[in-house]
CHARMM internal coordinates of N, CA and C (Angstrom, degrees):
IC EDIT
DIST 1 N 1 CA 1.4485
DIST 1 CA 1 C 1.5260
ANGL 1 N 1 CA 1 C 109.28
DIST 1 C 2 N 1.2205
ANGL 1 CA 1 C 2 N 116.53
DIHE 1 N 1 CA 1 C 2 N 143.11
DIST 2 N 2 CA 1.3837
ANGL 1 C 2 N 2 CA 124.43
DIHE 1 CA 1 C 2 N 2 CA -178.32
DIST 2 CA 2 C 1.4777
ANGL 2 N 2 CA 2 C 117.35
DIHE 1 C 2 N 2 CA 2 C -107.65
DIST 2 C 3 N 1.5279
ANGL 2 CA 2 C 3 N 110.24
DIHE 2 N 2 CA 2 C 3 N 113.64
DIST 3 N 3 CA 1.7272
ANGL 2 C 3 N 3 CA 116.43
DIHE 2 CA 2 C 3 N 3 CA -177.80
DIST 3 CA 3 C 1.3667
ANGL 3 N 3 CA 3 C 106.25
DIHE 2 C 3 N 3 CA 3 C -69.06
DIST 3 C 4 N 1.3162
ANGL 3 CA 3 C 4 N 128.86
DIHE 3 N 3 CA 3 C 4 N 162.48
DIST 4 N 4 CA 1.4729
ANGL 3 C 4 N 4 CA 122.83
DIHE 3 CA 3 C 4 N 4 CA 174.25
DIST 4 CA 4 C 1.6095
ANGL 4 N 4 CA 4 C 94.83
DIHE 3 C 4 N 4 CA 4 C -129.93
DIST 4 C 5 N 0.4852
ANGL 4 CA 4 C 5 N 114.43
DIHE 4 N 4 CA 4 C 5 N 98.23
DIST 5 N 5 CA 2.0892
ANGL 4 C 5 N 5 CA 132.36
DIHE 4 CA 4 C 5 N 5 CA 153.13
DIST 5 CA 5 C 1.4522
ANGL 5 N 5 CA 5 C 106.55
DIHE 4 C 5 N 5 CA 5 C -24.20
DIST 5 C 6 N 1.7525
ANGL 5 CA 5 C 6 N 112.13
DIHE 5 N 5 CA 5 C 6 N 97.43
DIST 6 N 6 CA 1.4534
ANGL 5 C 6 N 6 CA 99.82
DIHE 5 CA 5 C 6 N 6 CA 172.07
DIST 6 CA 6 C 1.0869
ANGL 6 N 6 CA 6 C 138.02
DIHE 5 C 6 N 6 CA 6 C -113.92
DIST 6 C 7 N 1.1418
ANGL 6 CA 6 C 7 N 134.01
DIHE 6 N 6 CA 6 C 7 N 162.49
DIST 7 N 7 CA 1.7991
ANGL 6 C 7 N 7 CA 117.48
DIHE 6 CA 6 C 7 N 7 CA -155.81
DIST 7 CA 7 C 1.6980
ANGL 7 N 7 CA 7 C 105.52
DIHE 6 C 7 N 7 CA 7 C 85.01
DIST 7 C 8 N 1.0792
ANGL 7 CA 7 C 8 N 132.21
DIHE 7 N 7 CA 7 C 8 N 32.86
DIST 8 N 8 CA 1.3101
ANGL 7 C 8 N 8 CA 93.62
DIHE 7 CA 7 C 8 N 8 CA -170.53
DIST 8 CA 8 C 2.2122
ANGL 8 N 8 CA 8 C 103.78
DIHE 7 C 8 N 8 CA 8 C -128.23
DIST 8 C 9 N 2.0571
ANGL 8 CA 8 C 9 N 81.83
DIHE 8 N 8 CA 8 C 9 N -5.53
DIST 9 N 9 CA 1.5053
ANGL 8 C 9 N 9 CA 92.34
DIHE 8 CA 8 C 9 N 9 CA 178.98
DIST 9 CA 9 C 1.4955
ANGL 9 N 9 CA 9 C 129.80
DIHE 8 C 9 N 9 CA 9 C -86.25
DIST 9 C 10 N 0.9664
ANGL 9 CA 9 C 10 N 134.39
DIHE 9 N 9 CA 9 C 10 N 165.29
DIST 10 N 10 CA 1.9071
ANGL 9 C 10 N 10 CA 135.51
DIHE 9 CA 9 C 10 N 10 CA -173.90
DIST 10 CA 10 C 1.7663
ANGL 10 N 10 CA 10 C 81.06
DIHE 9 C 10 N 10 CA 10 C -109.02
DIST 10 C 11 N 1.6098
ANGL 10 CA 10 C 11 N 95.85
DIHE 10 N 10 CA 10 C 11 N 134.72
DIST 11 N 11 CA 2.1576
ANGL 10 C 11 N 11 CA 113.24
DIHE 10 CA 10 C 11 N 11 CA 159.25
DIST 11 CA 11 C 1.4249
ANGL 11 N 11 CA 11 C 102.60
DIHE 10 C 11 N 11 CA 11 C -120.07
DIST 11 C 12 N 1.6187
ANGL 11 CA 11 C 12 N 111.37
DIHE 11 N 11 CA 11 C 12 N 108.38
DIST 12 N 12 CA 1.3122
ANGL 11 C 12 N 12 CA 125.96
DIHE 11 CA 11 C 12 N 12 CA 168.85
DIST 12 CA 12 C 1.5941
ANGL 12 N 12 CA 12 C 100.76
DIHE 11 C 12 N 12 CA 12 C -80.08
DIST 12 C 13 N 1.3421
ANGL 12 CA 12 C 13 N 119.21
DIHE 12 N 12 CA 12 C 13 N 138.35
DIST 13 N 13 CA 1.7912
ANGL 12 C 13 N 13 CA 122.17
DIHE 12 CA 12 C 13 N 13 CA -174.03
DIST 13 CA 13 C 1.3254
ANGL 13 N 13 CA 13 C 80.34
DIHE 12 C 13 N 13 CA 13 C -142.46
DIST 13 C 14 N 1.4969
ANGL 13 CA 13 C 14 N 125.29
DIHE 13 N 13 CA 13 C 14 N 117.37
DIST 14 N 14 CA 1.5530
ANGL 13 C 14 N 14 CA 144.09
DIHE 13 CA 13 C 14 N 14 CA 160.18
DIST 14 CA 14 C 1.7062
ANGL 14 N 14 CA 14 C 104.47
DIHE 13 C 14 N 14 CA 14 C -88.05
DIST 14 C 15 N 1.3693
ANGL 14 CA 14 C 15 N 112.10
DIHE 14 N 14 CA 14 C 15 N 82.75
DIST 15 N 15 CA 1.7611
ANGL 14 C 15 N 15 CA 112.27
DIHE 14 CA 14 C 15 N 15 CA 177.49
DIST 15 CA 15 C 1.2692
ANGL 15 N 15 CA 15 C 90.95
DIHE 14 C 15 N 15 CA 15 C -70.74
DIST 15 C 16 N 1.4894
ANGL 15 CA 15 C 16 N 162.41
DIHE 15 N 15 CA 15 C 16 N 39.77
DIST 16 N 16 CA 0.6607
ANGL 15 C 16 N 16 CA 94.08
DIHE 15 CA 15 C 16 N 16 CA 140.50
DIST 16 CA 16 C 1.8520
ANGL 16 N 16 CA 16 C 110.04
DIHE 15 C 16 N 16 CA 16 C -119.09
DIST 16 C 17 N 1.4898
ANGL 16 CA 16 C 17 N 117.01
DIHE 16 N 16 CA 16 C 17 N 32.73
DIST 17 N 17 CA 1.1904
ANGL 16 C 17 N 17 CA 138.19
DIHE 16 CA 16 C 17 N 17 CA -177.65
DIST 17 CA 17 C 1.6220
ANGL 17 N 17 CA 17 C 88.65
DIHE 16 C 17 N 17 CA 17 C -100.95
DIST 17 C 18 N 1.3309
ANGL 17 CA 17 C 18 N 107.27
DIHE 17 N 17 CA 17 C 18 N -35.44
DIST 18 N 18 CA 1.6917
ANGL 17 C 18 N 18 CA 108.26
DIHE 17 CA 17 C 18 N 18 CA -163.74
DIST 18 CA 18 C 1.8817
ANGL 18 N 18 CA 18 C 104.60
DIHE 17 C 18 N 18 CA 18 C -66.15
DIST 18 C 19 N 1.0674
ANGL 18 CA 18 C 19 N 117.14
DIHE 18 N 18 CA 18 C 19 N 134.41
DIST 19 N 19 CA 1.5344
ANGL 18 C 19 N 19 CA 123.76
DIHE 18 CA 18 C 19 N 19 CA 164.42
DIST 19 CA 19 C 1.4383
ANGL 19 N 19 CA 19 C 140.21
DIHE 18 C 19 N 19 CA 19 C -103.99
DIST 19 C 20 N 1.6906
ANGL 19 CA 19 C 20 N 97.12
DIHE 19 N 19 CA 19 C 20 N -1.55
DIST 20 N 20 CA 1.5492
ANGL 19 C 20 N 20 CA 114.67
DIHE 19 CA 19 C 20 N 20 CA 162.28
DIST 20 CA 20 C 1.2895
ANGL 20 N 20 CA 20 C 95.65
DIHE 19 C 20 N 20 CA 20 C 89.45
DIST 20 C 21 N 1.4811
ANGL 20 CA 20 C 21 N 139.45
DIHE 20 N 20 CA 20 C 21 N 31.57
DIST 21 N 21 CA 1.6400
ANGL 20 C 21 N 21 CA 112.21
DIHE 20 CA 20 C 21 N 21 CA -170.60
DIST 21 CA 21 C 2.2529
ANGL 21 N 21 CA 21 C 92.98
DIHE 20 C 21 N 21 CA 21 C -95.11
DIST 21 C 22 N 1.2591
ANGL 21 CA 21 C 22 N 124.66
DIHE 21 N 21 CA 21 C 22 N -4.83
DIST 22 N 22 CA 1.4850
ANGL 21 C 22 N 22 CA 101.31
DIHE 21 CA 21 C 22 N 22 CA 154.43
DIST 22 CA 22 C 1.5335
ANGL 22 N 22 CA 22 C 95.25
DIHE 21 C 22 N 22 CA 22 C 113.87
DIST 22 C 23 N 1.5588
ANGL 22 CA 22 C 23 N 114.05
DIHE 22 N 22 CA 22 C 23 N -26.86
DIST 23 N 23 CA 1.9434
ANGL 22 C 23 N 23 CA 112.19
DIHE 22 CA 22 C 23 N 23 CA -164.34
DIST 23 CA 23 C 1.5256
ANGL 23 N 23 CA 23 C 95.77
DIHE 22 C 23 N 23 CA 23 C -63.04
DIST 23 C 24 N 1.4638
ANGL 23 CA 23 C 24 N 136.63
DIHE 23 N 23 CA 23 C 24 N -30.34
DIST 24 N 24 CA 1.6519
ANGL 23 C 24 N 24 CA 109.06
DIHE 23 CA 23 C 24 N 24 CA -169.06
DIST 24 CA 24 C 1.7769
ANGL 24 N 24 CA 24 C 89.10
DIHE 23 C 24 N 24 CA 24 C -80.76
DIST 24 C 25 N 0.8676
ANGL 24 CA 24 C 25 N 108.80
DIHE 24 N 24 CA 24 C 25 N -17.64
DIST 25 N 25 CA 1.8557
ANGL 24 C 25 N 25 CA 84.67
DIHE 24 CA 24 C 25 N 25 CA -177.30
DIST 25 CA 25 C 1.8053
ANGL 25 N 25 CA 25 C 95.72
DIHE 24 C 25 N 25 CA 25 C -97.37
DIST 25 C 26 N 0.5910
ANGL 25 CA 25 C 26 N 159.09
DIHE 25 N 25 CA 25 C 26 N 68.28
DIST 26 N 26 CA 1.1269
ANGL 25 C 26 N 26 CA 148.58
DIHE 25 CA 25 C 26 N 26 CA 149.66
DIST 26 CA 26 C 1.6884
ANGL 26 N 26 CA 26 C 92.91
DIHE 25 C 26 N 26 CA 26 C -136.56
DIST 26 C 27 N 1.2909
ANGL 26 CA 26 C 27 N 127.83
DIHE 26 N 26 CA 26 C 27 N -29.58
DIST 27 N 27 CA 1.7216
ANGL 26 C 27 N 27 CA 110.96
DIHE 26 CA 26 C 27 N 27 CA -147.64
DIST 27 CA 27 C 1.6676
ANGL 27 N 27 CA 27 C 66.27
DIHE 26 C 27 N 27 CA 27 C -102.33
DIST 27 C 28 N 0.9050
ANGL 27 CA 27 C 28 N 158.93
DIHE 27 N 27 CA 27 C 28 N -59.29
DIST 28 N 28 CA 1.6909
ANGL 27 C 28 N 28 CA 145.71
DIHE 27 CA 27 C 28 N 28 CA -139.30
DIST 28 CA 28 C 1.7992
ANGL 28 N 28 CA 28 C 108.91
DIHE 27 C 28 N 28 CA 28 C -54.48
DIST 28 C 29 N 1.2957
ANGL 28 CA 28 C 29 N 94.81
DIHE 28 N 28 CA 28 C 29 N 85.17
DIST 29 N 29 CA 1.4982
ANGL 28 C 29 N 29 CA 97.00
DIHE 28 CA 28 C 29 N 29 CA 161.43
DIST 29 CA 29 C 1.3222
ANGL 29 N 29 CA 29 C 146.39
DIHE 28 C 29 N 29 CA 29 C -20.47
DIST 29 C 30 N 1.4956
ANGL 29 CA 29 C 30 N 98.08
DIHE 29 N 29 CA 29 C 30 N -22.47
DIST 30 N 30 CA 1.8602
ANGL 29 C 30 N 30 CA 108.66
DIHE 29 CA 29 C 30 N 30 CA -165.50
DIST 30 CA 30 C 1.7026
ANGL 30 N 30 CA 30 C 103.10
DIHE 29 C 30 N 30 CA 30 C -147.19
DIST 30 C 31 N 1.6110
ANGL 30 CA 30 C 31 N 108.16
DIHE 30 N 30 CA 30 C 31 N 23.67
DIST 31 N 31 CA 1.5422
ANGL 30 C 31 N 31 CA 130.25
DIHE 30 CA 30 C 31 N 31 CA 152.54
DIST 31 CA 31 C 1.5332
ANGL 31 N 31 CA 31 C 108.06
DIHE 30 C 31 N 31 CA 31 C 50.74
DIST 31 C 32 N 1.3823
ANGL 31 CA 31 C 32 N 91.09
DIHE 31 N 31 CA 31 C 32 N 33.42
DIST 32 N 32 CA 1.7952
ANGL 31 C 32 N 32 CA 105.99
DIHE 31 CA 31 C 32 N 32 CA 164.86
DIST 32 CA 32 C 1.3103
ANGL 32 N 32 CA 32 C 113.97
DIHE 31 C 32 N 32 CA 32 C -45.67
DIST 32 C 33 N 1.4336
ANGL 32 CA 32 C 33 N 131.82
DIHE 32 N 32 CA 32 C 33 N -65.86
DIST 33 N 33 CA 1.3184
ANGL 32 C 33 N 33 CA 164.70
DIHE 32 CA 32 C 33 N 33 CA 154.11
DIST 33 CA 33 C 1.7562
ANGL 33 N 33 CA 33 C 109.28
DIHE 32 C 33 N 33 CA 33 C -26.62
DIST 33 C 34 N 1.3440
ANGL 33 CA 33 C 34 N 112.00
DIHE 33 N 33 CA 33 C 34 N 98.75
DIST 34 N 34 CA 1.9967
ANGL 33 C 34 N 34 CA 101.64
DIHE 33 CA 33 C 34 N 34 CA 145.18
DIST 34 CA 34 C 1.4475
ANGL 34 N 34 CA 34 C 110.38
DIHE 33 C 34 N 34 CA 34 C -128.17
DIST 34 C 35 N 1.2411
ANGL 34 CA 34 C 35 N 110.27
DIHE 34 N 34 CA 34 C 35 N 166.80
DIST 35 N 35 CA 1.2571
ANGL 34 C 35 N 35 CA 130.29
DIHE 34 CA 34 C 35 N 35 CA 171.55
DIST 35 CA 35 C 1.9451
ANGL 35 N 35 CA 35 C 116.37
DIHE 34 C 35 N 35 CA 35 C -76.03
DIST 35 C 36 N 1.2664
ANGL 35 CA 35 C 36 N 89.40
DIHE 35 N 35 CA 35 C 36 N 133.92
DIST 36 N 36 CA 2.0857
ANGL 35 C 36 N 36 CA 95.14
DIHE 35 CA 35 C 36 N 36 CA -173.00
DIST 36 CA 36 C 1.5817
ANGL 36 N 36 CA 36 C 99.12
DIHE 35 C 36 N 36 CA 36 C -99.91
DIST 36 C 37 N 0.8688
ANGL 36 CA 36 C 37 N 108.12
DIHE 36 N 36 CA 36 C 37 N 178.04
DIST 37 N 37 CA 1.5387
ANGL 36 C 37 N 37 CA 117.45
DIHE 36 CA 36 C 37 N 37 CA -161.51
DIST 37 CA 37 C 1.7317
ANGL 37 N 37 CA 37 C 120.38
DIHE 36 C 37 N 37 CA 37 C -61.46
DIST 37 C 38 N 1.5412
ANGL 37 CA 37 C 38 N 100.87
DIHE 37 N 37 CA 37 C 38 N 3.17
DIST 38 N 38 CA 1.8722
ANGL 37 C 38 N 38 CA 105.01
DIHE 37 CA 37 C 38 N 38 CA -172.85
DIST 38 CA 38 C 1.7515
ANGL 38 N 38 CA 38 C 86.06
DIHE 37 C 38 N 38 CA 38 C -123.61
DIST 38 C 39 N 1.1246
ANGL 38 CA 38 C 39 N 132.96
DIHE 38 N 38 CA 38 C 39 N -6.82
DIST 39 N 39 CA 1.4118
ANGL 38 C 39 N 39 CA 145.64
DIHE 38 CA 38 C 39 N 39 CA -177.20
DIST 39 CA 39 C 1.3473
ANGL 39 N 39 CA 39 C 114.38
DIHE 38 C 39 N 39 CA 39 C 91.76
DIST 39 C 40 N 1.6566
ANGL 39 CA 39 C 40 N 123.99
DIHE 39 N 39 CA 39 C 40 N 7.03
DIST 40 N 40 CA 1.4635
ANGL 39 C 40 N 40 CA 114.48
DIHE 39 CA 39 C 40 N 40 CA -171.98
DIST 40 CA 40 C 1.9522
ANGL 40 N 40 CA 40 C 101.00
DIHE 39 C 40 N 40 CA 40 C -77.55
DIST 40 C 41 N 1.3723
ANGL 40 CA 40 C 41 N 100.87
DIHE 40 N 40 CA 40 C 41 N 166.95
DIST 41 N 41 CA 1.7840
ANGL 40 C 41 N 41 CA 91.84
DIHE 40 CA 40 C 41 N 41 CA -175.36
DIST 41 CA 41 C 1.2679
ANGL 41 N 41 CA 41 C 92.95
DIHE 40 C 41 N 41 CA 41 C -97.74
DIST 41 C 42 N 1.6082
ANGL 41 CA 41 C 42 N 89.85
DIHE 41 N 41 CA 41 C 42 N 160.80
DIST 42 N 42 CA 1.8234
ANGL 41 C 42 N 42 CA 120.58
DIHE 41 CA 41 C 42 N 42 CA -177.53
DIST 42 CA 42 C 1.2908
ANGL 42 N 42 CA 42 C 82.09
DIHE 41 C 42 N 42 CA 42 C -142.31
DIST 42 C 43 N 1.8616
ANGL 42 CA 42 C 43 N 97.38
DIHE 42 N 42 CA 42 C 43 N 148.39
DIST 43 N 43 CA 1.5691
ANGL 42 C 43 N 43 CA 114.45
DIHE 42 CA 42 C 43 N 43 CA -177.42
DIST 43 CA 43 C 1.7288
ANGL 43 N 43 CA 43 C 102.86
DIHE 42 C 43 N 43 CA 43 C -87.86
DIST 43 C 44 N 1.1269
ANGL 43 CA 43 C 44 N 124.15
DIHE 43 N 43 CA 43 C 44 N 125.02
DIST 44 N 44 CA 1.3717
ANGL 43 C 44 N 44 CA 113.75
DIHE 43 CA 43 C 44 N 44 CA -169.15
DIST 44 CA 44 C 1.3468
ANGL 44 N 44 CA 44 C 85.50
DIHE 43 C 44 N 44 CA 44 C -120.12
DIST 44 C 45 N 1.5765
ANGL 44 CA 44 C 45 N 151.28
DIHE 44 N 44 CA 44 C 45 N -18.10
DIST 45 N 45 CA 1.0960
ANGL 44 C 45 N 45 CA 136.95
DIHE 44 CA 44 C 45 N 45 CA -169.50
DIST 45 CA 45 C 1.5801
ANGL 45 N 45 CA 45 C 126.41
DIHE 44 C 45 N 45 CA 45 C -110.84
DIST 45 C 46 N 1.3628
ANGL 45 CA 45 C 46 N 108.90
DIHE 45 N 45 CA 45 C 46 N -1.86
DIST 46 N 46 CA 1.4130
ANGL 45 C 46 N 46 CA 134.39
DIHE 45 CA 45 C 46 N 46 CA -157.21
DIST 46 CA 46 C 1.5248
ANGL 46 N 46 CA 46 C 102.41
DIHE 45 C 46 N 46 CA 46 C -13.23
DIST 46 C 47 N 1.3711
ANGL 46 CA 46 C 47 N 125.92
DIHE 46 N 46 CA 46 C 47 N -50.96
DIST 47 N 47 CA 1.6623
ANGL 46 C 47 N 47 CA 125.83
DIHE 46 CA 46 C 47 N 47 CA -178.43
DIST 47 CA 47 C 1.4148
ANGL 47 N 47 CA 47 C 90.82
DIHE 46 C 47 N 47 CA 47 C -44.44
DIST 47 C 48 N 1.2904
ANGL 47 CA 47 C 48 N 130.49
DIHE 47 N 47 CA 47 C 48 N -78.02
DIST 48 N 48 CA 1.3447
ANGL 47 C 48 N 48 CA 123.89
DIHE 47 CA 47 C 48 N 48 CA -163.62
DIST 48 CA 48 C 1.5189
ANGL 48 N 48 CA 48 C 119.78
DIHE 47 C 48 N 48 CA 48 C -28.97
DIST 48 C 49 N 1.3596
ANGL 48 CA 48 C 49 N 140.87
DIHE 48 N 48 CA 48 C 49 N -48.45
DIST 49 N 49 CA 1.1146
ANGL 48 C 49 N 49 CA 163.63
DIHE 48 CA 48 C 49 N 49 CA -175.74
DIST 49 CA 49 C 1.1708
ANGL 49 N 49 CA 49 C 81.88
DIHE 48 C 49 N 49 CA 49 C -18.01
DIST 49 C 50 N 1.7929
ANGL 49 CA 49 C 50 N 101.82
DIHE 49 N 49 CA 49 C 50 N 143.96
DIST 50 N 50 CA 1.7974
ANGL 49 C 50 N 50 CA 120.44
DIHE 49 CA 49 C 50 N 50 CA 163.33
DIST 50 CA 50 C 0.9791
ANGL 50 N 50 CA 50 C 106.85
DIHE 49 C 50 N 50 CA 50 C -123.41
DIST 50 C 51 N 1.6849
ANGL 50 CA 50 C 51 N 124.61
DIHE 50 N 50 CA 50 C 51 N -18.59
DIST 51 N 51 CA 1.9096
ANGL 50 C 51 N 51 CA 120.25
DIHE 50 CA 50 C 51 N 51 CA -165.40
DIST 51 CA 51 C 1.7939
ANGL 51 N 51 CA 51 C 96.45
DIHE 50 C 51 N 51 CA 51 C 71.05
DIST 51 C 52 N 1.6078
ANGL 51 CA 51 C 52 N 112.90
DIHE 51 N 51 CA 51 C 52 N 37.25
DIST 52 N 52 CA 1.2560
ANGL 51 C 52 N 52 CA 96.26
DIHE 51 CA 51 C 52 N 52 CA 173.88
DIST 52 CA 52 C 1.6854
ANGL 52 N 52 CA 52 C 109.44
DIHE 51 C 52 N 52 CA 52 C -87.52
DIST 52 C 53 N 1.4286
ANGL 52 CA 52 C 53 N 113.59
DIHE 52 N 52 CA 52 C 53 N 0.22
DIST 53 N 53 CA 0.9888
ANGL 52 C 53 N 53 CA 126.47
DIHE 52 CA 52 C 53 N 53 CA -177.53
DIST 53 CA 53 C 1.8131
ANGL 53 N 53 CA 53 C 124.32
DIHE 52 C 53 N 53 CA 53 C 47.65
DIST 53 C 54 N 1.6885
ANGL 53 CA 53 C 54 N 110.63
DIHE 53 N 53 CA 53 C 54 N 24.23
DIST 54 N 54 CA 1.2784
ANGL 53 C 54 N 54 CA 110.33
DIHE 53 CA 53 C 54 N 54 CA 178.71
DIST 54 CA 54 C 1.4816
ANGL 54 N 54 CA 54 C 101.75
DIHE 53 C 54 N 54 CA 54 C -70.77
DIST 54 C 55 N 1.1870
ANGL 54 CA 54 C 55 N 146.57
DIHE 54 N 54 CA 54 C 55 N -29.20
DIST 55 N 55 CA 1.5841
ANGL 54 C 55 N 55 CA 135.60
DIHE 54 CA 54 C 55 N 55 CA -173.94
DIST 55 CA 55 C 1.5209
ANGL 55 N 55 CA 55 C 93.42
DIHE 54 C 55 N 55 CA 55 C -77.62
DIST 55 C 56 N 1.0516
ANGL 55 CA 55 C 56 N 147.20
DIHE 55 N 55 CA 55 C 56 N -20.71
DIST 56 N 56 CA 1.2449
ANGL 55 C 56 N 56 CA 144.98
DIHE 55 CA 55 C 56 N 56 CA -177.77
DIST 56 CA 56 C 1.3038
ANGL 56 N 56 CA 56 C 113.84
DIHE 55 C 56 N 56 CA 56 C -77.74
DIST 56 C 57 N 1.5598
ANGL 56 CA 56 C 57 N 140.32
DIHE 56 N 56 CA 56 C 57 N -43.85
DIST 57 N 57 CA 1.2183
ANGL 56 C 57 N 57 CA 147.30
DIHE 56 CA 56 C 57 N 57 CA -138.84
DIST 57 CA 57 C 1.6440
ANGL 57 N 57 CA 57 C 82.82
DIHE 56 C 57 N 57 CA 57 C -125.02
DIST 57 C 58 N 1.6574
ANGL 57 CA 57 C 58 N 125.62
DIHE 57 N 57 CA 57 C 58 N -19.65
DIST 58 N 58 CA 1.7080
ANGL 57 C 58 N 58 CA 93.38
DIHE 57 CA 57 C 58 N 58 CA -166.80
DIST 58 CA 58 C 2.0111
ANGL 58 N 58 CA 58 C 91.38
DIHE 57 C 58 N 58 CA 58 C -101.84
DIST 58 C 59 N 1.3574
ANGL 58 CA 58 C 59 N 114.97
DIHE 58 N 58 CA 58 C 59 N 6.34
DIST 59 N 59 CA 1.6659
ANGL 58 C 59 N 59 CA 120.91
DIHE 58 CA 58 C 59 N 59 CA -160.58
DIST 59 CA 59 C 1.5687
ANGL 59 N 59 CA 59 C 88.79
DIHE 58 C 59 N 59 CA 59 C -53.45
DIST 59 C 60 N 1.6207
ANGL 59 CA 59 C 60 N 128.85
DIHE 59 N 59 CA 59 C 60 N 134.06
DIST 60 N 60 CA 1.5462
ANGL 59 C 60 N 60 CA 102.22
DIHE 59 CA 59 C 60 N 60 CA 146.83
DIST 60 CA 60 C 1.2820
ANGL 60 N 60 CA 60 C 132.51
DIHE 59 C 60 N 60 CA 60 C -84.90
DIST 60 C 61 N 1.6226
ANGL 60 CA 60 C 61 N 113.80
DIHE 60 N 60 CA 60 C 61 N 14.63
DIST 61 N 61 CA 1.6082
ANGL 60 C 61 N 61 CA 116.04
DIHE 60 CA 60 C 61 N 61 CA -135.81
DIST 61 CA 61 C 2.0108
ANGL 61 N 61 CA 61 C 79.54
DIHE 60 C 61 N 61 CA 61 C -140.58
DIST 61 C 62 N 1.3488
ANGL 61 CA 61 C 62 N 130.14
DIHE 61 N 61 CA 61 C 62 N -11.78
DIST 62 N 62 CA 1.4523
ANGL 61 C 62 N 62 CA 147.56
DIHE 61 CA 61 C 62 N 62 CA -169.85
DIST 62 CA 62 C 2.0421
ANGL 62 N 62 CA 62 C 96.85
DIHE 61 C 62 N 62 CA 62 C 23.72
DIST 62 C 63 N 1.5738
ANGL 62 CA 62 C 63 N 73.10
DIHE 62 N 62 CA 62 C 63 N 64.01
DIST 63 N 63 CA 1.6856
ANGL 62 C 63 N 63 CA 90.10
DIHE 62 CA 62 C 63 N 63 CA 172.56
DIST 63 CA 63 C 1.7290
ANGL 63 N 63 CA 63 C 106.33
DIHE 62 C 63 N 63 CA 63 C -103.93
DIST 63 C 64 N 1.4193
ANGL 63 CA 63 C 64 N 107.99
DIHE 63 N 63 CA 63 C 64 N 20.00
DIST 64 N 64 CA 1.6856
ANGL 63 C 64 N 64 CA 109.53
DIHE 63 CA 63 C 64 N 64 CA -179.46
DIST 64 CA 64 C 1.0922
ANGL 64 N 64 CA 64 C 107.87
DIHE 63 C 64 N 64 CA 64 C -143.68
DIST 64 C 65 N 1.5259
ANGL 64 CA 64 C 65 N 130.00
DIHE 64 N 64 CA 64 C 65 N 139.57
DIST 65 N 65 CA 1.3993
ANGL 64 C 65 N 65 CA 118.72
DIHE 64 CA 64 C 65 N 65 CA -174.34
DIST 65 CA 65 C 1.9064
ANGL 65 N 65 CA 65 C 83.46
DIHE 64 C 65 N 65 CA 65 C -147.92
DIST 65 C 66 N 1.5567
ANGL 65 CA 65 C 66 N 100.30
DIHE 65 N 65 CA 65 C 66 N 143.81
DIST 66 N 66 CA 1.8501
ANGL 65 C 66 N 66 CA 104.06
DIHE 65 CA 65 C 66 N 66 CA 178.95
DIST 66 CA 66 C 1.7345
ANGL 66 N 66 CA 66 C 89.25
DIHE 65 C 66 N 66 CA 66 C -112.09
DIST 66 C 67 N 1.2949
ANGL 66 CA 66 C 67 N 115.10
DIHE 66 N 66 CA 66 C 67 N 138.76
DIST 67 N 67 CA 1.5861
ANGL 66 C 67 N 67 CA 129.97
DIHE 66 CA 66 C 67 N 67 CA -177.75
DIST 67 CA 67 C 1.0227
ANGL 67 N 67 CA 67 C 118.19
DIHE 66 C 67 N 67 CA 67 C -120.39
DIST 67 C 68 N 1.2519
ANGL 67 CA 67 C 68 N 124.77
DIHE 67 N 67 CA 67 C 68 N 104.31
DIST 68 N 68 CA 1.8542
ANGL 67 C 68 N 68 CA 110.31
DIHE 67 CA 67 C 68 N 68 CA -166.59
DIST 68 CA 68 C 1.5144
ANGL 68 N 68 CA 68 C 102.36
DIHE 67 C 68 N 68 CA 68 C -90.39
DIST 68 C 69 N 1.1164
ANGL 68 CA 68 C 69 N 114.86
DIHE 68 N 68 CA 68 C 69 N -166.91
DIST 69 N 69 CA 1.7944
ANGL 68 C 69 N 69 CA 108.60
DIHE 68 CA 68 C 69 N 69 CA -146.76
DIST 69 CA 69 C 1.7442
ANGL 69 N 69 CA 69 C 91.21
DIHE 68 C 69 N 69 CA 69 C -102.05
DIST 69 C 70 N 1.2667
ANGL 69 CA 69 C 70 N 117.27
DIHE 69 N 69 CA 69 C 70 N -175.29
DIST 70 N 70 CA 1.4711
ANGL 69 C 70 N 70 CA 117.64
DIHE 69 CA 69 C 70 N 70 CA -143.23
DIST 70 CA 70 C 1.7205
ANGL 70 N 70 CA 70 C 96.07
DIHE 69 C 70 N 70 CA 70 C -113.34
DIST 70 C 71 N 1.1694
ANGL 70 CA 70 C 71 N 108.60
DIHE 70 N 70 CA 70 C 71 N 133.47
DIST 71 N 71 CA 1.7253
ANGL 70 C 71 N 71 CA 89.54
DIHE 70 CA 70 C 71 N 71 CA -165.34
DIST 71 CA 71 C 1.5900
ANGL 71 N 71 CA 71 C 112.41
DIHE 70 C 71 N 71 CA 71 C -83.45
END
COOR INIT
IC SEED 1 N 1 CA 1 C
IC BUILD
């Protein structure tokens, strides 16, 4: 079985590619992702992070990228 190390990735969010439509916070499994007061996302959970990279792959605008740390 494979552990996944959490907390250990950087979430670059380029607002200004980003358009607020909500899919990286909604698909993030482990509610890394909320919405700030205009609805664009802010990482409020970063420990949580898996690098499952669902806010990454559902972006239509690839205003989110997850970076795991540098070996």
């Amino acid at each position: 079985m494979t552990v996944v190390e959490r907390g250990i990735y950087r979430i670059e969010l380029n607002r200004t590619l980003c358009k607020a439509c909500g899919l990286c916070i909604a698909w993030c499994p482990q509610q890394v992702l909320s919405a700030d007061a205009e609805a664009y996302p802010v990482v409020s959970r970063l420990a949580a992070c898996v690098n499952c990279k669902a806010c990454e792959r559902h972006c239509p605008d690839f205003a989110i990228e997850v970076i795991p740390p540098q070996s």
